[in-house]
N, C-alpha and C positions, 0 to 999 in steps of 0.2 A: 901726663900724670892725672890720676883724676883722685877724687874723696870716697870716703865714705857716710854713712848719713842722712838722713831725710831732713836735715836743716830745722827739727825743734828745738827746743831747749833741753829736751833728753836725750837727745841722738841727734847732736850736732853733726854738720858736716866736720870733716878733718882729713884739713888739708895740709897742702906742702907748698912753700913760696916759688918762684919759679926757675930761681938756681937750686934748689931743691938742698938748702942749707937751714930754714925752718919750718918747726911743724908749727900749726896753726889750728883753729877750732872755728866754726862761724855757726850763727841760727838767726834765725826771723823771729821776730817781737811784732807781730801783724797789731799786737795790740795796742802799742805806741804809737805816739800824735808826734808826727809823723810817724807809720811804720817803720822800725828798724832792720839793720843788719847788725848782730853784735858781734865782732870779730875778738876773739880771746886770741894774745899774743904774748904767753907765760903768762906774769903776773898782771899785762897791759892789755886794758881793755880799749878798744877803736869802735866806733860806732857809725854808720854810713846808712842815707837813706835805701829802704830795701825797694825805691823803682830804682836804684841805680842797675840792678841787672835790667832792667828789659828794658831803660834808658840806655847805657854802653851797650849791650846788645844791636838796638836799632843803629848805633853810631858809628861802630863797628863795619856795619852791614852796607851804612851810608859810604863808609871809607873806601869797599870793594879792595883792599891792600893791608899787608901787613903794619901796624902800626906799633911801634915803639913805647913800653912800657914807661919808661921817666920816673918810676916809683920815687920820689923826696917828700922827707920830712915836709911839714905845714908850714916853718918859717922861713924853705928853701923854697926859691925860686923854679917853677917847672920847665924844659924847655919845651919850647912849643910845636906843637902835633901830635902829643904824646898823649899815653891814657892817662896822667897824674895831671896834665895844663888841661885836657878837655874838664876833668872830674873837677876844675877849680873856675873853669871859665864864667865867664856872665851870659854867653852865648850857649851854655850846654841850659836843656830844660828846667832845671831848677831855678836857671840865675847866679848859680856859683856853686861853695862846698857843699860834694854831698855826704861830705864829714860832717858829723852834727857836734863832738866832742870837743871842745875850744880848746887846742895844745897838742889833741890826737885828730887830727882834718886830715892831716896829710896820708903819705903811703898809699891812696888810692890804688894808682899801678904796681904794687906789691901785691895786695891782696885782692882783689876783684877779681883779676884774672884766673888764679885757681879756679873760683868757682864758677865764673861760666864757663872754662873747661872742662868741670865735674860735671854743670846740670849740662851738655853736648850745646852748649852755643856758640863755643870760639875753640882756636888751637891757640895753643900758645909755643913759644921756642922755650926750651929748658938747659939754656947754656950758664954758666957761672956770671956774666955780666951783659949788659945790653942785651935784654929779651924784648919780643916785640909777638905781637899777638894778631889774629883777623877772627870778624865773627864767620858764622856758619848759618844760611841758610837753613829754615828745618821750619 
């Protein structure tokens, strides 16, 4: 599945989660300290630093394998190997969340994925539960 969009704040990507059960909206705030990703989810706004593409991109890439999405809430535990324990770990490049929203950190593996499926840097599987994703060479 991929987006539509050029990822501003006028021509958001939009997207679809990866059981393909929500639509979703995203764009880059290049002008926030730290750059953002602002992920619009109905009335819920999520906010993720915007190197997390080309950070899970490179990790992806690192992984050479299918990796299992783990999408959980911020107060839910991730299981680990997954893209929602990497996006939290102290060991991925940031040092931890790259949820910047305190209460909305989590869902990482929910939403990322779409879109480096959209911008051609990962496949993802689009089944109703346990989705799992690899990056793409390019």
């Amino acid at each position: 599945m991929t987006g539509t969009g050029t990822g501003t704040n006028d021509d958001t990507w939009e997207l679809t989660t990866p059981p393909g059960s929500s639509a979703f909206a995203m764009h880059r705030d290049e002008e926030a300290d730290p750059p953002l990703l602002i992920c619009q989810v109905g009335s819920t706004k999520l906010t993720y630093r915007l190197r997390a593409i080309e950070d899970l991109h490179a990790w992806l890439l690192a992984q050479g394998d299918w990796v299992p999405l783990g999408a959980a809430d911020e107060k839910k535990v991730p299981t680990e190997g997954t893209v929602e324990a990497w996006g939290r770990s102290a060991d991925n490049p940031v040092g931890g969340w790259y949820g910047m929203r305190n209460g909305y950190r989590g869902r990482f593996g929910m939403y990322l994925p779409p879109l480096l499926e959209a911008l051609g840097l990962a496949e993802v599987i689009h089944d109703a539960r346990n989705n799992s994703m690899r990056g793409i060479a390019g």
